[in-house]
N, C-alpha and C positions, 0 to 999 in steps of 0.2 A: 598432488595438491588439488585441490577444490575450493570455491566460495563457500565459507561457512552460512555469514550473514551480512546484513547490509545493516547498521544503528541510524538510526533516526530520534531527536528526542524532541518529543511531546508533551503538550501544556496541560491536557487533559488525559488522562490514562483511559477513562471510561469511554469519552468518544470515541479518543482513538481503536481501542479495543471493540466496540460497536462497529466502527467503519469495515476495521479490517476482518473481523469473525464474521457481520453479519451482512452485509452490503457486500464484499468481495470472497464472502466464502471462507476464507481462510481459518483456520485450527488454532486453539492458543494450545500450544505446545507444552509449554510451561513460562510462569510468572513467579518472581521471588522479590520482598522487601528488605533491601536493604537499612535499617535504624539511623544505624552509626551513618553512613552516609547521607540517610536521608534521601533516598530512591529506590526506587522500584526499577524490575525489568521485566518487560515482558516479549516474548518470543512467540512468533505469529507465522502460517507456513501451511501449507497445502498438504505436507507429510512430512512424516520423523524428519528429526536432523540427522538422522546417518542418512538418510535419502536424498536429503536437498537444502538446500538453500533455505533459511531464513529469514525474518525482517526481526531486529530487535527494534522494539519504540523502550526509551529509556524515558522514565520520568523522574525529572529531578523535584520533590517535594516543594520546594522553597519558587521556581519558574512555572508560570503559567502560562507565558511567549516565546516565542523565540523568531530572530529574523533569518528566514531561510539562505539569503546570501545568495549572488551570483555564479558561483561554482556548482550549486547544486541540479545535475539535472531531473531525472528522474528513472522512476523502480518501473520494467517492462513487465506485462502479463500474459502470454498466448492463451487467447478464446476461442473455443469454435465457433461461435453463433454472435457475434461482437454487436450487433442490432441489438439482437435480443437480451444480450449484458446490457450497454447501455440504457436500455427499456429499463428495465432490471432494477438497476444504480438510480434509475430520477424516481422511479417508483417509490423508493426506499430511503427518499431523501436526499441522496446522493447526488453531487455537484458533478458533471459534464463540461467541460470546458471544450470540446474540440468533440465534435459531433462525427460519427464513422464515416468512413469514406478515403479513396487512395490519399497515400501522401503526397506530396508537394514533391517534383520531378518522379515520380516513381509510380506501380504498381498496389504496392504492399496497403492493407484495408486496413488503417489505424484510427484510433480514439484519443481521447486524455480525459481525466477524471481526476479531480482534487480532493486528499481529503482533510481533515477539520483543521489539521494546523498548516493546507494550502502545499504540503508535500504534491507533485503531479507523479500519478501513476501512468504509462501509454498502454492501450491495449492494443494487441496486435492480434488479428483473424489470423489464425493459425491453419483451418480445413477453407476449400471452396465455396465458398456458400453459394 
């Protein structure tokens, strides 16, 4: 067994798909419209889905909000250079919420960045910098 993907749904399909293809890199995989339903999905990813994990952002036609809820935490990313991500991210419009630096009791070199619909993403320095 394996993590496929992680659903997230989004108010904005385009931002969202901006945020995550061009701000963080990421691959649209593949995107399909549903009619009947009335939604879209799209599947967002650093590589294939036989290789890894996913992000679906599902967009429901008819919602253009939604309230994140207290349960939700948030999607990790390992960087090697997480300065220069975050650089990166403000450069490109990109919201920073928690500026790089150790975590709180610990060692490990983490960030947070929000995107359009306020989802937190943490980046975590993966090499020594």
């Amino acid at each position: 067994m394996r993590i496929l993907h992680t659903m997230l749904r989004v108010g904005n399909l385009e931002k969202s798909l901006d945020f995550y293809c061009n701000v963080l890199n990421m691959k649209l995989l593949r995107q399909k419209d549903y009619p009947g339903g009335k939604f879209t999905l799209a599947f967002v990813g650093y590589r294939d889905e036989s290789e890894e994990a996913a992000i679906e952002l599902t967009y429901n036609w008819d919602t253009d909000h939604y309230d994140i809820g207290t349960g939700y935490g948030h999607i990790a990313l390992g960087v090697d250079d997480i300065y220069a991500t975050c650089d990166r991210i403000k450069a490109q419009g990109g919201k920073v919420t928690r500026e790089p630096g150790p975590m709180k009791h610990g060692s490990t070199v983490i960030a947070f960045v929000e995107d359009p619909n306020g989802y937190k993403i943490e980046l975590i320095q993966t090499k020594t910098a």
